[in-house]
VODOZA-865857 format. One line per field, with one value per residue: x, y, z of N, C-alpha, C in turn; residue in one letter; residue number from 1. Coordinates in steps of 0.001 Angstrom, whole numbers. Example, Ala and Ser with C-alpha at 12.3 -4.5 7.8 and 13.67 -1.06 7.14 Angstrom:
npx: [13190,12850]
npy: [-5690,-2250]
npz: [7800,7080]
capx: [12300,13670]
capy: [-4500,-1060]
capz: [7800,7140]
cpx: [13200,12900]
cpy: [-3300,30]
cpz: [7800,7870]
resn: [A,S]
resi: [1,2]
***
This chain:
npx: [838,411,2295,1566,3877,5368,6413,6082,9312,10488,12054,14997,15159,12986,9641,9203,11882,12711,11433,12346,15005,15153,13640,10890,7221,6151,4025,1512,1150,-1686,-1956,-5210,-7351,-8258,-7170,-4500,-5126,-3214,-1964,821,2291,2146,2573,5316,5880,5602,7288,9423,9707,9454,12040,13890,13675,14548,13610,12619,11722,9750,8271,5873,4949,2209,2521,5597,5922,4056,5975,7835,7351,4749,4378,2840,707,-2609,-5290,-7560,-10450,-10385,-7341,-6437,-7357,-5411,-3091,-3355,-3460,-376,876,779,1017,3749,4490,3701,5707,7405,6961,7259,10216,10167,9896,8266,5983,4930,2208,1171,-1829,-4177,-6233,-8974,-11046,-13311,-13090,-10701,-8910,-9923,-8691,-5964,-5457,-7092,-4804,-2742,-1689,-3105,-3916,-1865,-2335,-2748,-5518,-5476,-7116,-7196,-8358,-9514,-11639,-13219,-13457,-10860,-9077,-9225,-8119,-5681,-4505,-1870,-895,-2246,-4220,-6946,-8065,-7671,-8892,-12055,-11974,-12157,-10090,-8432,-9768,-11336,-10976,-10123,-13467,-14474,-15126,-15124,-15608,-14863,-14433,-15821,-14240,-15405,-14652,-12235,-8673,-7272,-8354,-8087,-8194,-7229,-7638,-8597,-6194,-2302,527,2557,1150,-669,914,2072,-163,-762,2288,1893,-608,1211,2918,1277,549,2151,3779,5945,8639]
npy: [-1192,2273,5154,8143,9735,8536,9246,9514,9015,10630,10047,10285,9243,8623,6596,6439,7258,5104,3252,4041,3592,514,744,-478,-768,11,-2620,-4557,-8293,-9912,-13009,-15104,-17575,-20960,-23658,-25774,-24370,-23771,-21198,-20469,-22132,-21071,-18456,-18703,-19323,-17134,-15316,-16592,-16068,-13521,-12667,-13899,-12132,-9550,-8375,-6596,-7897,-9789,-12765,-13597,-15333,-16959,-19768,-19117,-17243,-16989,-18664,-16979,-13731,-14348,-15833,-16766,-16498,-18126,-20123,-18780,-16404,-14056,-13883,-14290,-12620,-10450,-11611,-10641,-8215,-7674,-8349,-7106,-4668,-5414,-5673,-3332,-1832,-3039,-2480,453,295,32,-2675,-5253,-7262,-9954,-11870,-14681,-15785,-17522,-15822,-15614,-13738,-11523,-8459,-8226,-8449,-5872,-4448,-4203,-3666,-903,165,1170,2515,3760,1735,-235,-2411,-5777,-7578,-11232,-13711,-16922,-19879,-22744,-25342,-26823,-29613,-30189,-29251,-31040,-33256,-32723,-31789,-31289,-30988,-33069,-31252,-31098,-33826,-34137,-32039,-32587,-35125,-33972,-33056,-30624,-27498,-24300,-24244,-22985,-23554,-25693,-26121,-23217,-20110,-18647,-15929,-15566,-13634,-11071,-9268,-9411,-8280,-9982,-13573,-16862,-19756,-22626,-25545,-24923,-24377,-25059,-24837,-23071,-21838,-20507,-18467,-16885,-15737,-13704,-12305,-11690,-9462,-7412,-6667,-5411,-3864,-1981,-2036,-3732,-4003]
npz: [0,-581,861,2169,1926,-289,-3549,-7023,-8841,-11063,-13968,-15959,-18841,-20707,-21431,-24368,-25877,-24507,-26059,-28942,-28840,-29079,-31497,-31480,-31435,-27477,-25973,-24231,-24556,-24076,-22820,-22823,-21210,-21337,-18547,-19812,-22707,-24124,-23858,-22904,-24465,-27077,-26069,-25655,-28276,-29816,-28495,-29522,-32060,-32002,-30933,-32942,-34762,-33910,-32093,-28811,-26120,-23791,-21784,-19402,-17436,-15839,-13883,-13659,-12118,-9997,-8866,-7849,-7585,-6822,-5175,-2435,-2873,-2987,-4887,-4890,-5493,-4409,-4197,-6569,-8186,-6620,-7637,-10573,-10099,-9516,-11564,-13805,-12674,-12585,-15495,-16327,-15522,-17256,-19905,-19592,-20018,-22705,-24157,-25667,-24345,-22982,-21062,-19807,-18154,-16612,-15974,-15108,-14878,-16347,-15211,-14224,-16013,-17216,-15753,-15875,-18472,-17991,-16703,-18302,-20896,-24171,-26511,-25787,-24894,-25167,-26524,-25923,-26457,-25959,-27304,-27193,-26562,-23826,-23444,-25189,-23878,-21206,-22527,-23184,-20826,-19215,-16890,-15413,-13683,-14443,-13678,-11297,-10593,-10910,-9428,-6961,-5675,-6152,-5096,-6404,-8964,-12297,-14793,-14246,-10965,-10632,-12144,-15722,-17319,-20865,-23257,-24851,-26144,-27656,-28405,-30634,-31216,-30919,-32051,-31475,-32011,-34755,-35691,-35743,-33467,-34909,-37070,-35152,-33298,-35471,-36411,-34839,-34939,-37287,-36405,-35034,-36670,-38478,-37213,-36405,-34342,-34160,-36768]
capx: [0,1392,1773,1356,5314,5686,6462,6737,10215,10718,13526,15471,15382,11339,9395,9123,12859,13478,11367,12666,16472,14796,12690,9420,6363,5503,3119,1325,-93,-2483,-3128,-6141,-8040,-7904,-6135,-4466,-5321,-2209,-1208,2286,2919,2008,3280,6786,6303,5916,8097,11195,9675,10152,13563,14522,13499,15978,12936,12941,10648,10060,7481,5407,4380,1989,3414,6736,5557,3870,7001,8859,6781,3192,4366,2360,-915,-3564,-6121,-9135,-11010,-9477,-6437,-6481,-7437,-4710,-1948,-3372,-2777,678,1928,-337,2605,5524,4519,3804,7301,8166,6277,8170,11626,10252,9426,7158,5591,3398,2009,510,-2108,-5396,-7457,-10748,-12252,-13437,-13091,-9826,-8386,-10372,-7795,-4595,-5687,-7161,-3574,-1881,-2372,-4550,-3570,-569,-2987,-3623,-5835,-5112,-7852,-6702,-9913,-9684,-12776,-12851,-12730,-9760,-7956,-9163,-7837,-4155,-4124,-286,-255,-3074,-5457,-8311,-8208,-7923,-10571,-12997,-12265,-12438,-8609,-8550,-11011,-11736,-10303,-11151,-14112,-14841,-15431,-14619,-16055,-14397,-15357,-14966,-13425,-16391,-14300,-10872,-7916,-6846,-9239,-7006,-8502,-6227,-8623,-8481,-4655,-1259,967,2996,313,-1249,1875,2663,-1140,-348,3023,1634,-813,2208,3597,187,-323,3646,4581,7111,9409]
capy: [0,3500,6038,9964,10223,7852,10211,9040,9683,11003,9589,11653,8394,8245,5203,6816,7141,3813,2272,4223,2728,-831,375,-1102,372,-1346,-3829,-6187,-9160,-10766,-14370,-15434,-18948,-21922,-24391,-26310,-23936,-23473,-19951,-20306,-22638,-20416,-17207,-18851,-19681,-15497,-14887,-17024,-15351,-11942,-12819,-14061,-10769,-8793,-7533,-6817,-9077,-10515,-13490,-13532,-17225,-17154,-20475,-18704,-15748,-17852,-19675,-16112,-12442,-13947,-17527,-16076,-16388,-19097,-19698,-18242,-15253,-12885,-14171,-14176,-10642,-9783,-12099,-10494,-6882,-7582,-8994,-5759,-3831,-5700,-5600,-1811,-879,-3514,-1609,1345,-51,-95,-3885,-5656,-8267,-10951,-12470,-16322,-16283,-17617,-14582,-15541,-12404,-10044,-7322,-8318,-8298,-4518,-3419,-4191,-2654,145,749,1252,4176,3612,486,-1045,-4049,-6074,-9113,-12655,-14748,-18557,-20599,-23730,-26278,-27169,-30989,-30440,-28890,-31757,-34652,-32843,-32066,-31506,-31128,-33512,-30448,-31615,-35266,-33626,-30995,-33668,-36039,-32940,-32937,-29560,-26828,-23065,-24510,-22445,-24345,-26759,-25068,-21931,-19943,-18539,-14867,-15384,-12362,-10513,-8742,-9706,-8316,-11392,-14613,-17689,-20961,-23567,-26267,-24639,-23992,-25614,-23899,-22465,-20639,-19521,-17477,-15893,-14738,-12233,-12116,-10601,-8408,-6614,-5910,-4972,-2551,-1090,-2398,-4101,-3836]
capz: [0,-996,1739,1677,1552,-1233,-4690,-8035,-9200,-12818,-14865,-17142,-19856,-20526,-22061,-26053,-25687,-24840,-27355,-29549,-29037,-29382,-32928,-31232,-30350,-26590,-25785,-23545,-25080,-22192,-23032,-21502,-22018,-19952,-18389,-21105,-23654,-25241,-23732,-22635,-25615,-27827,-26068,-26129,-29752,-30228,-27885,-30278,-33180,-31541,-30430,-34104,-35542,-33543,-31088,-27411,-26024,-22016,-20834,-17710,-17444,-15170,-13114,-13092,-11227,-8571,-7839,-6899,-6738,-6440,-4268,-1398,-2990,-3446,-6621,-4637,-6406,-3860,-4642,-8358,-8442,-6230,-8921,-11480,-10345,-9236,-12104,-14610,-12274,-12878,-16832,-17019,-15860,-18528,-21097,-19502,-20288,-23829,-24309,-26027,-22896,-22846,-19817,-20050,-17308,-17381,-15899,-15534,-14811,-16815,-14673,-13731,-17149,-17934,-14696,-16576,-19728,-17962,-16368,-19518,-22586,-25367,-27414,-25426,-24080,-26700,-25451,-26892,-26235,-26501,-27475,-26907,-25966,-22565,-23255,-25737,-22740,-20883,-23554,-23335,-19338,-19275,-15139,-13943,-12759,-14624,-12921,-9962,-10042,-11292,-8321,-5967,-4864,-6325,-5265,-7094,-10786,-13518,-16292,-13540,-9928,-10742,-13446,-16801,-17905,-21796,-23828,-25604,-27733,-27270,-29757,-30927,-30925,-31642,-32526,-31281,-32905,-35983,-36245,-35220,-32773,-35324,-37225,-33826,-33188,-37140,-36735,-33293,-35148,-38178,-36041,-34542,-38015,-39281,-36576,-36943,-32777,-35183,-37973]
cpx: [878,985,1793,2705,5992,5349,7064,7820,10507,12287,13960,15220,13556,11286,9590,10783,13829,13122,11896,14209,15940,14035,11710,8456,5965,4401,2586,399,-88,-3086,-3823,-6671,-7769,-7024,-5651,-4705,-4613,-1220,462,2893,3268,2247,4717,7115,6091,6826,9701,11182,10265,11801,14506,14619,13944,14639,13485,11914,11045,8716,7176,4939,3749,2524,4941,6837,5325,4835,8324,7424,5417,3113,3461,1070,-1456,-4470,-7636,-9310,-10178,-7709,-5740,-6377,-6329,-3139,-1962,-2513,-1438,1669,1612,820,3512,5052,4281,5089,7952,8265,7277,9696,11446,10613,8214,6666,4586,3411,646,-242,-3516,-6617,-8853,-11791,-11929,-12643,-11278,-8627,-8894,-8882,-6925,-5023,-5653,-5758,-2809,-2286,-2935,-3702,-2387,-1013,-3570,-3989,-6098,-5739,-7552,-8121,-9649,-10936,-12747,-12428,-11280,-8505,-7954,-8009,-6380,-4090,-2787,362,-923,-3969,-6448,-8644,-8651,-8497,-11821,-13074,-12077,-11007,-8334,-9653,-10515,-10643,-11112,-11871,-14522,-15813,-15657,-15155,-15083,-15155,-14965,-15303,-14889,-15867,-12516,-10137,-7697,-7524,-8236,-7331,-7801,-6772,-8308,-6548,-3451,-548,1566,2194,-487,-32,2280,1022,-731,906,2969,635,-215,2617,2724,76,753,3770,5973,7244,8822]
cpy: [1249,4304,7606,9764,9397,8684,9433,9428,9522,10587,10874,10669,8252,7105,5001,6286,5826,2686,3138,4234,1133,-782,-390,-69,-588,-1758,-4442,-7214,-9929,-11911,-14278,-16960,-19903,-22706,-25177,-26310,-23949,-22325,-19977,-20854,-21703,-18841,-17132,-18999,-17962,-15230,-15012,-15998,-13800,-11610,-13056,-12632,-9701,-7938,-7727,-7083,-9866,-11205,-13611,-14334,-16909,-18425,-20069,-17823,-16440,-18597,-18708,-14853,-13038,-15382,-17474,-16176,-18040,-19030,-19266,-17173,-14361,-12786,-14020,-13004,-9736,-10398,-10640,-8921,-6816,-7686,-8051,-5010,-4111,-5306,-4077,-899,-1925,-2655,-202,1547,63,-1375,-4812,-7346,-9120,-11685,-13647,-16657,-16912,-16278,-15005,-14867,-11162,-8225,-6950,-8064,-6942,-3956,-3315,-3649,-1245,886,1045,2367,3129,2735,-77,-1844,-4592,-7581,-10292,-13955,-16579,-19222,-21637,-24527,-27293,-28852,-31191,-30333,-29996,-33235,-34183,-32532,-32142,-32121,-31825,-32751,-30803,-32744,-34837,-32995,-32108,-34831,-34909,-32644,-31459,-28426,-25217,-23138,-24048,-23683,-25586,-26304,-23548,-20832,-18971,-17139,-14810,-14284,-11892,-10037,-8156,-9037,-9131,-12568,-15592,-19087,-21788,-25004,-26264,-24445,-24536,-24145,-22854,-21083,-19623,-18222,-17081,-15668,-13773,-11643,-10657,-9440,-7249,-6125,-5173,-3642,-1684,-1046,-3047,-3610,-5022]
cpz: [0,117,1151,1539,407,-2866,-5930,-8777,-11027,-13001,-16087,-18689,-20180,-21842,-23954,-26528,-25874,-26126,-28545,-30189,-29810,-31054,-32848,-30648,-29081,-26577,-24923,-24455,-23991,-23062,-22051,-22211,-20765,-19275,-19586,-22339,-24393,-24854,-23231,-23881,-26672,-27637,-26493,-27588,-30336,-29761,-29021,-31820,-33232,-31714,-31949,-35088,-35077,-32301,-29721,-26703,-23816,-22035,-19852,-17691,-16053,-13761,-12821,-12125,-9824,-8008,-7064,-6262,-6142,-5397,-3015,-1688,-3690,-4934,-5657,-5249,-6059,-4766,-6384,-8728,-7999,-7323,-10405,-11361,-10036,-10440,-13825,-13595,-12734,-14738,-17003,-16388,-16850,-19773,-20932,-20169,-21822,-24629,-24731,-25107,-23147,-21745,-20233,-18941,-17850,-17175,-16255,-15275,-15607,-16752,-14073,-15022,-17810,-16984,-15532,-17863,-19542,-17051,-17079,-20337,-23360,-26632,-27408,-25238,-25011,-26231,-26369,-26554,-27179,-26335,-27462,-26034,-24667,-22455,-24416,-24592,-21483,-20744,-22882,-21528,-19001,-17528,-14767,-13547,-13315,-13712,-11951,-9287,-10495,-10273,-6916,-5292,-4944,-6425,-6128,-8579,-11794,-14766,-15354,-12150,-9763,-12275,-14464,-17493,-19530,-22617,-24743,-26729,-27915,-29042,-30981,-30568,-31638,-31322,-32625,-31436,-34140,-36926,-35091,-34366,-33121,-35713,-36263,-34059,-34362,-36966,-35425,-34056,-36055,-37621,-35594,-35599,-38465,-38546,-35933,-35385,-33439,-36269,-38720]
resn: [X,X,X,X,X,X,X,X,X,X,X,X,X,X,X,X,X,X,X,X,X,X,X,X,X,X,X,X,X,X,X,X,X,X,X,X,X,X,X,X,X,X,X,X,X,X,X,X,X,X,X,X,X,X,X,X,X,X,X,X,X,X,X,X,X,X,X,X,X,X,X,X,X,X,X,X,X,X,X,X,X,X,X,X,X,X,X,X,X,X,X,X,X,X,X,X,X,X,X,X,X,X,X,X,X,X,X,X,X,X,X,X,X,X,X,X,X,X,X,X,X,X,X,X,X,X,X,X,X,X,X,X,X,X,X,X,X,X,X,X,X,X,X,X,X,X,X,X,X,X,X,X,X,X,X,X,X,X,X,X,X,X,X,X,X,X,X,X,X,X,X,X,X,X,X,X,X,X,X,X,X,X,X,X,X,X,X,X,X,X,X,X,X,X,X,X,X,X,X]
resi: [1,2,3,4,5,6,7,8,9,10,11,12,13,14,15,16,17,18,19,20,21,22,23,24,25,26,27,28,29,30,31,32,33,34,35,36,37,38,39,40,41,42,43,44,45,46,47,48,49,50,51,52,53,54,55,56,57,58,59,60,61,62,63,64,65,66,67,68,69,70,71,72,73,74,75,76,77,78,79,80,81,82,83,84,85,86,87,88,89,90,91,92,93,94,95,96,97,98,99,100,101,102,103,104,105,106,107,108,109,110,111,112,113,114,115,116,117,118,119,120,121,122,123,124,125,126,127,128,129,130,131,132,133,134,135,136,137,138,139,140,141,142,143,144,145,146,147,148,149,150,151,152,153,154,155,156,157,158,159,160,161,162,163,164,165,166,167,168,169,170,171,172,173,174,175,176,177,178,179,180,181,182,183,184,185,186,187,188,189,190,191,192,193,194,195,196,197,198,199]
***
């Protein structure tokens, strides 16, 4: 919590600045979707693309976060809400640094995914709804949490216990049904080119 003597200190290097060493405009792309949707797969498969094309590029894997800044928190609602905004901080001094960011959580609220947008300027949050069909995400189950929310071992699991706010009118809709992992990531790829965040 911020107190009265806590002042935001101005840099002499500002955010334009820096993206404008890197030749990107910044970014967040917010996967969202479910468990076993695809989103980390398919962030890392932008992420290499980024990285091949000489960009400057950082991942926020949701499970990586929880195992340092957000290890402290549970999957209850409260909880979730409080991940989400922590980690909508750490990515908008990314964005600062002049980085194009993507963060792989699942976010299953709505309201929770308007915050991090609405913390940002006007078309840095670009939201990347992973679609996937709840029993496809079932079939592949990488960790076990389906099994386990289905025989009750695991309680407040999003698409099971827990409910799933899906994207009304998300940036990016990405049909992981309809398309291999590759093409997932060269369509976000080419939206970035299309919409001159890239070279």
């Amino acid at each position: 919590m911020k107190t009265e003597n806590t002042v935001w200190h101005a840099q002499h290097v500002d955010k334009k600045q820096r993206a404008d060493l890197k030749q990107q405009k910044p970014c967040l792309l917010w996967y969202t979707g479910l468990s076993g949707s695809g989103k980390s797969t398919i962030a890392n498969a932008v992420d290499a693309l980024l990285f091949e094309r000489g960009c400057h590029s950082y991942l926020l894997d949701g499970d990586n976060v929880r195992h340092g800044l957000n290890g402290d928190l549970s999957f209850s609602d409260q909880d979730r809400i409080e991940n989400i905004r922590r980690i909508s901080e750490v990515a908008k001094l990314f964005l600062d640094a002049g980085l194009i960011v993507s963060t792989a959580f699942i976010s299953p609220f709505s309201a929770d995914r308007a915050m991090a947008k609405n913390m940002l300027e006007i078309g840095e949050f670009i939201e990347v709804y992973i679609d996937t069909p709840i029993d496809v995400c079932e079939q592949r189950d990488p960790k076990g949490l389906y099994k386990k929310a289905r025989a009750g071992e695991i309680k407040d699991f999003t698409g099971i216990d827990s409910e799933y706010d899906v994207p009304e009118s998300p940036t990016l809709h990405i049909k992981t049904a309809e398309y291999d992992i590759a093409q997932c990531a060269e369509q976000i790829v080419s939206y970035l080119q299309m919409h001159q965040y890239i070279k």
